[in-house]
Each structure stands twice: as structure tokens, then as C-alpha cells.
C-alpha positions in Angstrom: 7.4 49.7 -119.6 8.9 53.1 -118.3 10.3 53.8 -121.4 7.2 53.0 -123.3 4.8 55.7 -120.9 7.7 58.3 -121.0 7.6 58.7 -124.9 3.7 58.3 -125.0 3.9 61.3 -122.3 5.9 62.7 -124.6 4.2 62.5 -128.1 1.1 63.6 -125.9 2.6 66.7 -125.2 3.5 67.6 -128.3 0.3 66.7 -130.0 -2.0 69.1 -127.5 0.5 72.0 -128.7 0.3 71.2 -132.6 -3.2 72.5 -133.6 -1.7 75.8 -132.7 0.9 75.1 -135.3 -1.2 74.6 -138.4 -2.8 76.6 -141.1 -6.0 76.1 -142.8 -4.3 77.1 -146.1 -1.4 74.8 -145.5 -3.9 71.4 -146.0 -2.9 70.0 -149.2 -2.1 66.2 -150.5 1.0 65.6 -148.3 0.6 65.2 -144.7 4.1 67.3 -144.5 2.9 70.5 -145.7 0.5 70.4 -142.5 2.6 69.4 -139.8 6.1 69.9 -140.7 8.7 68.9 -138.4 6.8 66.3 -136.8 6.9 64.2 -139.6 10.2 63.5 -138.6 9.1 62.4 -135.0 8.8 58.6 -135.9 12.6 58.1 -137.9 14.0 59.9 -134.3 12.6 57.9 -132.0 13.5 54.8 -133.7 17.2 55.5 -134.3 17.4 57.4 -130.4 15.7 54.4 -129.1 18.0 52.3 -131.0 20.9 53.7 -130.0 19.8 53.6 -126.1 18.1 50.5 -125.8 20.3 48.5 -128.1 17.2 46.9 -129.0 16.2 47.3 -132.8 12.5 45.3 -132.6 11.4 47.7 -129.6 13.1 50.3 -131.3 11.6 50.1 -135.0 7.8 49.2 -133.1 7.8 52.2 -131.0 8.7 54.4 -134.2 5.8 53.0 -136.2 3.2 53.1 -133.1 4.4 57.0 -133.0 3.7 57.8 -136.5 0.3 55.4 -136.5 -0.7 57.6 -133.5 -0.1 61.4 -135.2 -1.9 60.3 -138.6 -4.6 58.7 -136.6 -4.6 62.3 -134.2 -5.3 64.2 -137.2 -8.3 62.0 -138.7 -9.6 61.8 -135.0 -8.3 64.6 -132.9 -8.7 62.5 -129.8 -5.6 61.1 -128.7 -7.2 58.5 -127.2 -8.4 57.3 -130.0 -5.5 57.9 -131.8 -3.5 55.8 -129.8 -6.1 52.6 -130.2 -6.3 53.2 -133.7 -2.6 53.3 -134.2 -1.9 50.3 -132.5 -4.4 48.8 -134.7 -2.8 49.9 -137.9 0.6 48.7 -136.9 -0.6 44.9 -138.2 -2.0 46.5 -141.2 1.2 48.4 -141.8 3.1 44.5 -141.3 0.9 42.5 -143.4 1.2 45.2 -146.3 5.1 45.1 -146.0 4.7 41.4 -145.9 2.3 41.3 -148.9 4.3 43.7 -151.2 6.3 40.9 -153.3 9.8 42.5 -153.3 9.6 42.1 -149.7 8.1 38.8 -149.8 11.1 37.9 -152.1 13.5 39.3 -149.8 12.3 37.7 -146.8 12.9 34.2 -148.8 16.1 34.8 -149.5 17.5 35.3 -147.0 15.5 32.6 -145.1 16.7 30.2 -147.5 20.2 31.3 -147.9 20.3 30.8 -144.4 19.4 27.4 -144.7 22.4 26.7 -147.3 24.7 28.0 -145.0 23.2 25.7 -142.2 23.8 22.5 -144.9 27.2 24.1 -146.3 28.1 24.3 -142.5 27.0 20.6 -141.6 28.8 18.9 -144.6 32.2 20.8 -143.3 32.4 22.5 -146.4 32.3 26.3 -144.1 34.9 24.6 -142.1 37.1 23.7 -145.1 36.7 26.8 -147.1 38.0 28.7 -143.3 40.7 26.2 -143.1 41.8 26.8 -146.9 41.3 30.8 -146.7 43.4 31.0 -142.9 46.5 29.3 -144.7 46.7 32.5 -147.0 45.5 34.7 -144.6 48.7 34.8 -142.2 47.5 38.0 -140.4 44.3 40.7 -139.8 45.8 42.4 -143.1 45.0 39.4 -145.5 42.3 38.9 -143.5 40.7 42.0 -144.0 42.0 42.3 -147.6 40.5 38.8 -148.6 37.4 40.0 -147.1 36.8 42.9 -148.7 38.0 41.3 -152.3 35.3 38.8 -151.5 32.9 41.9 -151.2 34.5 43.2 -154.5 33.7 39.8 -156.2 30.5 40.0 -155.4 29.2 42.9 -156.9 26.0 42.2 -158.7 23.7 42.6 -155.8 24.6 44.1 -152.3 22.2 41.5 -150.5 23.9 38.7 -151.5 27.3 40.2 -151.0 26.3 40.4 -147.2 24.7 36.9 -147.3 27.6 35.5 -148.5 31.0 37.0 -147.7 29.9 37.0 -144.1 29.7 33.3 -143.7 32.3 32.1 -145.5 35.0 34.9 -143.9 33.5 35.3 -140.1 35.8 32.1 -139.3 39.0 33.3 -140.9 37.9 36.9 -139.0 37.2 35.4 -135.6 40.8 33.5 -136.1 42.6 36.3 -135.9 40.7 38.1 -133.1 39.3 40.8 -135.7 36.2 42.2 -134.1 33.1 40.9 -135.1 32.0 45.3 -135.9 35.2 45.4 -137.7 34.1 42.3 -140.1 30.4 43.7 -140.2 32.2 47.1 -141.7 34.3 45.9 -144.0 31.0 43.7 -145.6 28.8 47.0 -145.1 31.8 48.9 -147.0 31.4 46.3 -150.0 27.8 45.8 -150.8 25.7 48.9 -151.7 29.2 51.1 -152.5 30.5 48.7 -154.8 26.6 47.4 -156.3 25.7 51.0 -157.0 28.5 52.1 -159.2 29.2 48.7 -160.7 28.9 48.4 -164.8 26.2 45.4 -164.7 24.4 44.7 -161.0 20.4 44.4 -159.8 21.0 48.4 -159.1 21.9 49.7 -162.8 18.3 49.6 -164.3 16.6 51.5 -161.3 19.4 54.4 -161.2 19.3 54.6 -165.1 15.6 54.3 -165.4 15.9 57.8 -162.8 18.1 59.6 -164.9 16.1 58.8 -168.3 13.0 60.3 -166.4 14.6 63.0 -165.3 16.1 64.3 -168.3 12.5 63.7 -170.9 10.8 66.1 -167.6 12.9 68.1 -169.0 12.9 67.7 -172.8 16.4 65.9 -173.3 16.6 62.4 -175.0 19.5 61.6 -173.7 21.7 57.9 -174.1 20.6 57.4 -169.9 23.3 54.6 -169.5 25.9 56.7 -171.0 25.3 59.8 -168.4 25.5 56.8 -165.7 29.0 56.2 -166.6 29.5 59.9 -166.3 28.5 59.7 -162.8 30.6 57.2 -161.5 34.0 59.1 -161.3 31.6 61.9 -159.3 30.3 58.9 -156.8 32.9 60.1 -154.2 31.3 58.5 -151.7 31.4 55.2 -153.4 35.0 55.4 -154.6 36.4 56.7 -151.6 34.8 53.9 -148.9 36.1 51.5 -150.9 39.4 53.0 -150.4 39.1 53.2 -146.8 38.2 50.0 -145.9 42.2 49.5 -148.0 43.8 51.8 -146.3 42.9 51.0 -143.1 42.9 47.1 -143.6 46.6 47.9 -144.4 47.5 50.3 -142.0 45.7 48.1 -139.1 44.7 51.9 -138.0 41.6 52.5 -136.5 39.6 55.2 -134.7 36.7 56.1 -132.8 34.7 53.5 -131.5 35.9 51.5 -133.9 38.9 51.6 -132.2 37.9 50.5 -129.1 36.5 47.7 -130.7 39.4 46.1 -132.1 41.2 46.9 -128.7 38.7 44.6 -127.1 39.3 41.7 -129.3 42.7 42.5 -128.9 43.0 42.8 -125.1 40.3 40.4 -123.4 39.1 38.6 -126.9 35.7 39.3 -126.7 34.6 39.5 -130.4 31.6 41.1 -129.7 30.9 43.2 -126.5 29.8 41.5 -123.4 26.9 43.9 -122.4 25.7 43.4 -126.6 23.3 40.6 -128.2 23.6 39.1 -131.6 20.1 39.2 -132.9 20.8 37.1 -135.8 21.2 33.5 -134.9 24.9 33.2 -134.1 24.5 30.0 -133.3 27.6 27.1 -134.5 26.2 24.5 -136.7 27.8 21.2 -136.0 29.8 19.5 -138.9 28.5 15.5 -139.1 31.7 14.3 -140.2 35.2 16.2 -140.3 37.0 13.4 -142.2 34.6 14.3 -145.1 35.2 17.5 -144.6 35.7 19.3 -148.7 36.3 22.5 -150.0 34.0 21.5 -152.8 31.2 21.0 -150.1 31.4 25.0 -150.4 32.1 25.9 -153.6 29.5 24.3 -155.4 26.2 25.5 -153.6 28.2 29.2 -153.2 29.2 28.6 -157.4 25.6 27.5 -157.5 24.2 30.3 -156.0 26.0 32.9 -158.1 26.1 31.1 -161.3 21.9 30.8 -160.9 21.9 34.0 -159.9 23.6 35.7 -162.7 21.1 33.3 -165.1 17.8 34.1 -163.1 18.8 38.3 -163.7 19.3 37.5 -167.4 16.3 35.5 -168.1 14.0 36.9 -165.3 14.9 40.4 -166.9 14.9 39.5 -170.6 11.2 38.4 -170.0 10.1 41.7 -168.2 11.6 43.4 -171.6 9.9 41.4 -174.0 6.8 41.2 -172.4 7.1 45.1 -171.8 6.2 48.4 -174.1 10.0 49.1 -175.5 9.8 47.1 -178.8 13.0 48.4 -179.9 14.8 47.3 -176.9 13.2 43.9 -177.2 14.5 44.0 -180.4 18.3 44.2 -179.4 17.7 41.6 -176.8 16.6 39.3 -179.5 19.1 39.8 -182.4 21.7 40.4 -179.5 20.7 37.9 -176.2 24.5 38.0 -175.3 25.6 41.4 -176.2 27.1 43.9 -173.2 23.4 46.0 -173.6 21.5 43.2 -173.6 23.5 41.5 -170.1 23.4 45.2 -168.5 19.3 45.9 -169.4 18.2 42.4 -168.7 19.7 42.5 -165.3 18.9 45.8 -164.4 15.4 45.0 -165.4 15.3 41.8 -163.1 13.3 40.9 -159.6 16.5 40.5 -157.7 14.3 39.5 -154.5 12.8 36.3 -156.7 15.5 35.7 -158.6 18.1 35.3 -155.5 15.2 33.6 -153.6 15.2 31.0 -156.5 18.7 30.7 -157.2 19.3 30.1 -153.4 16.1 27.3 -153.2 18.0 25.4 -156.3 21.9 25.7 -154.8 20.1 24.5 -151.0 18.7 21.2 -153.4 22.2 21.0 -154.3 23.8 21.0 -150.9 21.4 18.3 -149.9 21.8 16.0 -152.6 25.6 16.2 -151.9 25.3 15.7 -148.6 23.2 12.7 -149.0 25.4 10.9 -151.8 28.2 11.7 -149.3 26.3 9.9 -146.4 26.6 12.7 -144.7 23.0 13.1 -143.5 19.5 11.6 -144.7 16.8 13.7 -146.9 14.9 14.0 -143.5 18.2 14.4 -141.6 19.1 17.4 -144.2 15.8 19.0 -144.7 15.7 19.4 -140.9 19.3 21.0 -140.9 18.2 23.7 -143.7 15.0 24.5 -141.5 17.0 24.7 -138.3 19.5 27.5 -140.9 16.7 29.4 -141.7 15.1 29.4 -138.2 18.4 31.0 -136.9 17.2 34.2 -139.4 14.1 34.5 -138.2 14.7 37.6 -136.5 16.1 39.0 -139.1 12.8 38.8 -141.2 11.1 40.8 -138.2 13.8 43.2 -138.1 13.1 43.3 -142.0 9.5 43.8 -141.8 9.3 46.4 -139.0 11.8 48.4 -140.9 9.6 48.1 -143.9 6.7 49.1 -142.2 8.5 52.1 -140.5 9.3 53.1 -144.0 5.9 53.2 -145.5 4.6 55.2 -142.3 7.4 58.0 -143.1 6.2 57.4 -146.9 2.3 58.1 -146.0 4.0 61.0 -143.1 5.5 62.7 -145.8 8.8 62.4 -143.8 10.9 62.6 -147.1 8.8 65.6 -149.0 9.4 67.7 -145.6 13.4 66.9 -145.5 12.9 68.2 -149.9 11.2 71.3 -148.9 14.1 72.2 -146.6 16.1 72.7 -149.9 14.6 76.0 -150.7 14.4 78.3 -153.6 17.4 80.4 -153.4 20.6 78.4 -153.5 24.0 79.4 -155.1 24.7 76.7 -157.7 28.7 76.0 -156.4 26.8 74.2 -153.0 24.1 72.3 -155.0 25.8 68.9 -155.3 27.2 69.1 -151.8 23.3 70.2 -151.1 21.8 67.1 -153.0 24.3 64.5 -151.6 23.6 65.5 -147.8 19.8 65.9 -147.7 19.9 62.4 -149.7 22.2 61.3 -146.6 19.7 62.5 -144.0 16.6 61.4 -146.2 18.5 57.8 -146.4 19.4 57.5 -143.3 16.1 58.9 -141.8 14.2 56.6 -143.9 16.4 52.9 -144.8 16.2 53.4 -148.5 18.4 54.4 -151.3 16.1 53.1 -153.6 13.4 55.5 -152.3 15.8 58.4 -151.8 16.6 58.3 -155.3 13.6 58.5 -156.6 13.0 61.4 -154.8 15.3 63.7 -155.4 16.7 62.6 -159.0 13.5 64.1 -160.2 14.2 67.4 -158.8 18.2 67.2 -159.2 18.5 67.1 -162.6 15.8 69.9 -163.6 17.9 72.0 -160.5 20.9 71.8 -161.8 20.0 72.5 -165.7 17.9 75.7 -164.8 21.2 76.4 -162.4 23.5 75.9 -164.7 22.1 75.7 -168.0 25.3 75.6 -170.4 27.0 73.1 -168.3 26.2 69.5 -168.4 29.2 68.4 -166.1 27.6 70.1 -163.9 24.3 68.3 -164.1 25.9 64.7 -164.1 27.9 65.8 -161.1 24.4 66.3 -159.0 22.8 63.6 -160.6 25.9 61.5 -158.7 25.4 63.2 -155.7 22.3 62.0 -155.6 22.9 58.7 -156.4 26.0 58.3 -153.7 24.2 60.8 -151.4 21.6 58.1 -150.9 24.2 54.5 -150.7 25.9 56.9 -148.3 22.9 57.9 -145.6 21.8 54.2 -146.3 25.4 52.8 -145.4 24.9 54.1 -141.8 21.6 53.7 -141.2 20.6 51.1 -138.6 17.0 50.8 -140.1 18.4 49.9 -143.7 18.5 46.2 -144.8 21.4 46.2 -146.3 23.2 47.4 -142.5 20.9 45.0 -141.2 21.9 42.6 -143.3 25.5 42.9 -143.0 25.7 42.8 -139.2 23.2 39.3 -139.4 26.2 38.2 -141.9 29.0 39.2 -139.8 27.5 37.7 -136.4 27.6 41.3 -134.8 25.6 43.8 -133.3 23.1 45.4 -135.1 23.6 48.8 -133.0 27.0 47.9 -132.4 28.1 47.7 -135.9 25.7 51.2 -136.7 28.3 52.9 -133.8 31.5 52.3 -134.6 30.7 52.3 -138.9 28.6 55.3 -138.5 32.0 57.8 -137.4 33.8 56.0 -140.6 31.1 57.1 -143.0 30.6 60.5 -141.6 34.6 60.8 -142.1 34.0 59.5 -145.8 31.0 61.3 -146.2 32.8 64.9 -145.1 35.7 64.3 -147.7 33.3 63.6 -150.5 32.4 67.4 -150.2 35.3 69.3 -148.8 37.4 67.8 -151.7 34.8 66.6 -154.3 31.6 68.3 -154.4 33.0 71.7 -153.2 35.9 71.9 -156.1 33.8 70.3 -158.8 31.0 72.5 -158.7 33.8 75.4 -158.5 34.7 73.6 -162.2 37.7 72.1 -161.5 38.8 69.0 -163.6 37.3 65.6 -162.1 40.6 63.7 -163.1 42.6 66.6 -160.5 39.7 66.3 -157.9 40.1 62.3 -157.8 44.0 62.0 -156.2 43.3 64.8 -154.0 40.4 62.9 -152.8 42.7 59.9 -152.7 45.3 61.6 -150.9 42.9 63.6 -148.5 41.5 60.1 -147.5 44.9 58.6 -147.2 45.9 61.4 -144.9 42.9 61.4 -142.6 43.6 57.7 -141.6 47.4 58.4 -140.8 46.0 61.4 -138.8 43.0 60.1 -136.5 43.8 56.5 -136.5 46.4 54.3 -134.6 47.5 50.8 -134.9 45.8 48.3 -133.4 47.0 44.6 -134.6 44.3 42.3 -132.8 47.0 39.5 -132.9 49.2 41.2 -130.6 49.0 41.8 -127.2 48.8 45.2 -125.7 
């Protein structure tokens, strides 16, 4: 309740000194270009509060209840008022994140795959897969390295790469005293780094649908999917955390909090720290019957699950096409269903919210008519189990939703314009990609989205670096990828993203937990990408040089800051 008065005390305080701030003349369409800074008031006290508290509901409610209260203070100019009214808006804000169907979609899927892990788990067939997984992973090396392949595996969509891999790998993890942060990393490391940059995924249709726009604002027809490829060896970000999470798998070296982390498992084998919650439903789901306990009691709803998946994106996709305005692409689709164009546009084209919402509904029907024709459990008995599963996610849908809502209150704020029009009008073109990739970091981070991040600044990107550097169209792809890893890598660490959130639920960690000791291993990441890929590039040096030294600097700065900690040995 303290905590509560003392920001209200606070946000008071600022808004009696504001009006002295603002300019008659600076009243245009955005909320931003009136107040400014204090658009970035709600984002703060959400991550601060986070941070403090440890608690990410209070956390993502107060930051919505501040930024209800300063859009309210400037319709009403009572605070007062303000502060009813914004608490009144806060279910509005909840029942529009909860109406918008992407979210709806998102919310289902993960409800449901929740219940499939809950019948998986019951018929033994989690149990088995652990058991079958532990015999080749003899150490936290193949551990970790079978994780992260997992992640790699899985690279069509990063939501169900933290759905999955989590799960099935949180045994074999626990086994070997890896810390429950460590796991939630390496899953993090693997989703959006390796869906963004992937040749075919539920991400490729958004990011080349950007950079098509982009270009015709500026009068180029160019091949869109072809200047993605382009991109992908300038994703440093990308690239580079996926070989980190390598390296220090390998090496067993850790540092920062990270650090201290594993030397808790380690040392007093507490995989997740005694002062922390799991907010995700930890909970162990009891296995009916170990004698019919099957590998196959796995592999089929999981194969299930991926196989519908990939079959939902083709034919959820190749109807948006047909039924859209691009006759010529519905043309290829049609004299070419299974051509590479027609798998890549039909998937990037797809709802991956319904389609993985569906896919998960049909592979949970599976997993409870085996379990029935195994005698494992009744319908009754197994429809109770997969409600019980997705029970155990229900927080995670309100962590979802508040994060949502948080979002659309920056969105209405202006939050993201303001962090833009810090950019300015006078910048040397050798820092514009290293430019681009951090303000899409802070925007990212400050906001949850990498989705909305890009479509904020590829627009501007693109036309920036052309009227930059006009003869050079290396140039442009390279800050067209800046943007495009700029916002997976603000994204990555932020604790009001899904994909963080959803990660840590898979993992069994700490949301806050996980955000600490990931957060100094992105920054790390994050500070490479420039110092030895933006900074050189934009200087013109050759992108095939640029790579190995960014190999090699990331290689380096693991031997240098980290130190072994092997969580099956003893201090």
C-alpha cells in the first residue's frame, strides 16, 4: 500500500509542474509532441517496479494506472479526476487487449499447450522423453547443447519454441543442477534470434512486408525477400547470441548474475532462488502409470503439434493470399502450392496465434485418445487433467494481458514517436546503423514489441539511410538489419515482452529472475554487435571480414569475464 501512495505522490508531483512545460504550438496528433519525456513515465515504472518488487502483475498494473492517469490529467486537468478516470480505463484497456484476436489467439495457445503438457506429463511420456534425453546428456554441456539444438529445431515460430523446449528439457536441466535462469536463457537465446532471421517462420512476411513498404515510400520496386536475405549476415545481434549461448554452454563459463546463479545450484541446489516465486504454475503433474510409461506418449502430440503447425501456416496463409488483392502472387501459389515462394509467403502470411492455438487443440485430442486406448485415464479423467494444465498458465494469460495493455497505453502516449524524435536531424551516416539498432533496443525494450518496433522505425530507416548514402545500397540493407535485430535484441531482455515472459513460464523460473541475470548477457551481445559490426560496416568494410572478428571478439569476451562453474561439481 506504501508503495502504491509513494508513486501516486510522485506522479502528482510531477503533473502540478508539467503545464509549465508545454507549448500551445507544440499540440499536434501525438500526445508526445506535448509532453515529451513523460511519455516514458509509465514503461519506467513498470520495469523499476519490476525489478524491486519482483512482482510483474503489480508491476505491469501500476504502469498502466500511471499512464491512464497523465492522458486522463490532460483531457481533465484535475488530478483527481484523473486518477478515477484512469483506474476506470484500465478494464477498458484489458478487455481491448483481450478482444484484439492475435491476443485472443495467443492467450489459447498457450492455455491449451499447457494442457498437452499436463496429458503428455500424466501418460509418462515427459518422464520418458527426460529419461531418454539424460542417457545422452552425460553432463550440463550436452545438457545445455541439446537444449539449445532443440531451440534451433524449432524455428518456425519463437512462441512455440518457448512452449515446447521448456517442458520437454526442464527435467534433463534440473538433473544436472543447471539453474532454472540458466535454462530460461538458453530458450530466450533460441526463440525470437533464431525465428527472426530464419529462411521460412511466422516472422518472414511481417519483416518483408516492412522493407517492401519502405522501399515503394521511396520509389524502389525492389525483390523485398531478396534484400531480407541481404540482411541476415548484418543481424549481428541475432548471429552472435546464438553463438554465445555455444560458447558458453561449452566453456561452462559464466558471469554476472548469471554467475551467481549457477553457483547456487551448484553449492546449496536451489534451482531457483529461495527469496523468488515461479509465477507460472510449476507445479509436478503426477504420471498414472510408470510401467506404461513411452517415449511415443511424447513424440506424437509434440510431432503432432509441429506437423499441424507447419500445415495450419501453409493453408491458413495460402487462404489470406487468395482471398487477398495480389493476383499475381495468388497465381504462383496456385500453379506452384509446394514451391520454396509459395512455403515462405503462405507462412509468412499466416495467423500464427490461430494456427498454433488450433494445432495445439488437435495434438491435446490426440494425447487424450492415447491415453484412453492405453487405459491410462478415462475421457472425464483426461479432460480434467488438460484443464488442471491449462489452469497452472493462468497467470501467465494475466501477465500476457497486462503487458498488452501497457503496450497500447505507451502506443496512445506516444512513448515510441518520443524515443524517434530523439534521433534528430543531423547525424553522420558511419553511426546510423549503430543509431537505428539502439533506439530500436530502447524502443523494444521500453515497450515489449519487436513487431511494433519494426514498424516504427523501418519506415524511417530505409528513406535515412538512401538520402544518407544514396549510391550505396549495402549501406541501406545494413540499417534495415539494424533495425530488424535492434528490435529481437531490446525485446530479448525485456521483462514486459511475451516471448521473455514466455520463456521463463517454460523454463519454470523467475520472471525477474531470468530478466537479471539474461539482461547483462544481451547487453554484452548487444555492445559487440556495434563495436565490431555496425561501427566497421558503416565505415565500408567487407561483411565476410566483419563476421570472424565478431566471432572471435565474442569468443574472447567469454574467456575474459566469465569463469567455470560446472553445477555437477562441488565447490
Amino acid at each position: 500500500m506504501k508503495k502504491h501512495l509513494t508513486w501516486s505522490l510522485i506522479l502528482t508531483t510531477i503533473f502540478l509542474f508539467l503545464p509549465q512545460t508545454v507549448h500551445a504550438e507544440e499540440v499536434q496528433s501525438s500526445l508526445a509532441n506535448s509532453i515529451g519525456w513523460i511519455t516514458l513515465i509509465p514503461p519506467i515504472i513498470a520495469i523499476i517496479l519490476a525489478f524491486v518488487t519482483k512482482n510483474v502483475v503489480l508491476s505491469l498494473f501500476v504502469g498502466i494506472f500511471s499512464g491512464t492517469i497523465i492522458m486522463q490529467f490532460y483531457n481533465d486537468t484535475n488530478i483527481l479526476m484523473a486518477i478515477f478516470n484512469g483506474f476506470m480505463d484500465i478494464v477498458d484497456y484489458i478487455l481491448n487487449s483481450l478482444a484484439d484476436p492475435w491476443n485472443a489467439g495467443i492467450i489459447l495457445q498457450v492455455m491449451t499447450i499447457g494442457g498437452l503438457i499436463a496429458l503428455i506429463t500424466s501418460m509418462g511420456g515427459a518422464q520418458a522423453v527426460a529419461e531418454s534425453l539424460a542417457k545422452k546428456a552425460k553432463g550440463p554441456i550436452s545438457a545445455q547443447m541439446i537444449t539449445w539444438a532443440l531451440g534451433i529445431l524449432i524455428f518456425f515460430d519463437d512462441y512455440a519454441n518457448a512452449l515446447i523446449v521448456g517442458p520437454i528439457m526442464r527435467p534433463v536441466s534440473d538433473k544436472m543442477n543447471i539453474s532454472r535462469e540458466r535454462l530460461a536463457f538458453i530458450i530466450d537465446a533460441t526463440a525470437a534470434p533464431i525465428a527472426g532471421i530464419a529462411l521460412v517462420s511466422t516472422w518472414i512476411g511481417y519483416e518483408v512486408g516492412l522493407i517492401n513498404d519502405a522501399y515503394q515510400s521511396i520509389g524502389q520496386e525492389v525483390n523485398a525477400y531478396g534484400v531480407f536475405l541481404q540482411t541476415i549476415p548484418y543481424r549481428f545481434y541475432n548471429i552472435l547470441m546464438l553463438l554465445f549461448v555455444v560458447v558458453t554452454s561449452l566453456t561452462l563459463r559464466e558471469f554476472g548474475p548469471m554467475k551467481k546463479a549457477q553457483e547456487r545450484a551448484r553449492d546449496t541446489g536451489l534451482l531457483v532462488d529461495e527469496t523468488s516465486e515461479v509465477e507460472t504454475g510449476d507445479e509436478e503433474q503426477e504420471v498414472l502409470d510408470k510401467d506404461k510409461a513411452s517415449i511415443w506418449n511424447a513424440l506424437i502430440p509434440i510431432g503432432s503439434l509441429i506437423v499441424f503447425s507447419f500445415l495450419g501456416f501453409y493453408m491458413n496463409g495460402r487462404s489470406e493470399i487468395l482471398s487477398g488483392d495480389n493476383s499475381m502472387l495468388a497465381q504462383t501459389i496456385i500453379n506452384s502450392p509446394l514451391s520454396f515462394e509459395t512455403i515462405r509467403e503462405t507462412f509468412g502470411a499466416s495467423d500464427a496465434s490461430i494456427v498454433l492455438f488450433q494445432a495445439a487443440l488437435i495434438s491435446s485430442i490426440i494425447a487424450l485418445v492415447m491415453g484412453v486406448t492405453q487405459d491410462l485415464f478415462n475421457f472425464s479423467k483426461g479432460i480434467e487433467i488438460w484443464v488442471n494444465g491449462m489452469k497452472t498458465l493462468m497467470i501467465t494469460g494475466v501477465v500476457l494481458l497486462l503487458a498488452w495493455s501497457l503496450s497500447s497505453v505507451m502506443n496512445e502516449l506516444g512513448t515510441a514517436d518520443y524515443l524517434v524524435s530523439l534521433l534528430g536531424d543531423t547525424l553522420p551516416p558511419v553511426l546510423l546503423p549503430s543509431v537505428i539498432f539502439i533506439l530500436g533496443a530502447i524502443i523494444s525494450f521500453s515497450t515489449g514489441t519487436s513487431y511494433g518496433t519494426m514498424g516504427i522505425l523501418m519506415p524511417l530507416a530505409i528513406p535515412l539511410a538512401t538520402a544518407l548514402q544514396p549510391g550505396n545500397p549495402d549501406f541501406v540493407i545494413m540499417s534495415a538489419g539494424a533495425v530488424l535485430t535492434g528490435a529481437i535484441f531490446g525485446d530479448h531482455s525485456s521483462p514486459i515482452s511475451d516471448t521473455t515472459i514466455l520463456s521463463s513460464m517454460g523454463a519454470g523460473s523467475n520472471l525477474i529472475d531470468h530478466v537479471k541475470t539474461q539482461l547483462p548477457y544481451a547487453l554484452a551481445v548487444g555492445t559487440i554487435s556495434i563495436v565490431f559490426g555496425y561501427l566497421p560496416s558503416a565505415m565500408g568494410l567487407n561483411i565476410w571480414i566483419i563476421l570472424p572478428i565478431t566471432f572471435a571478439a565474442t569468443i574472447a569476451m567469454v574467456f575474459i569475464l566469465g569463469r567455470k562453474v560446472d553445477t555437477t561439481e562441488q565447490s
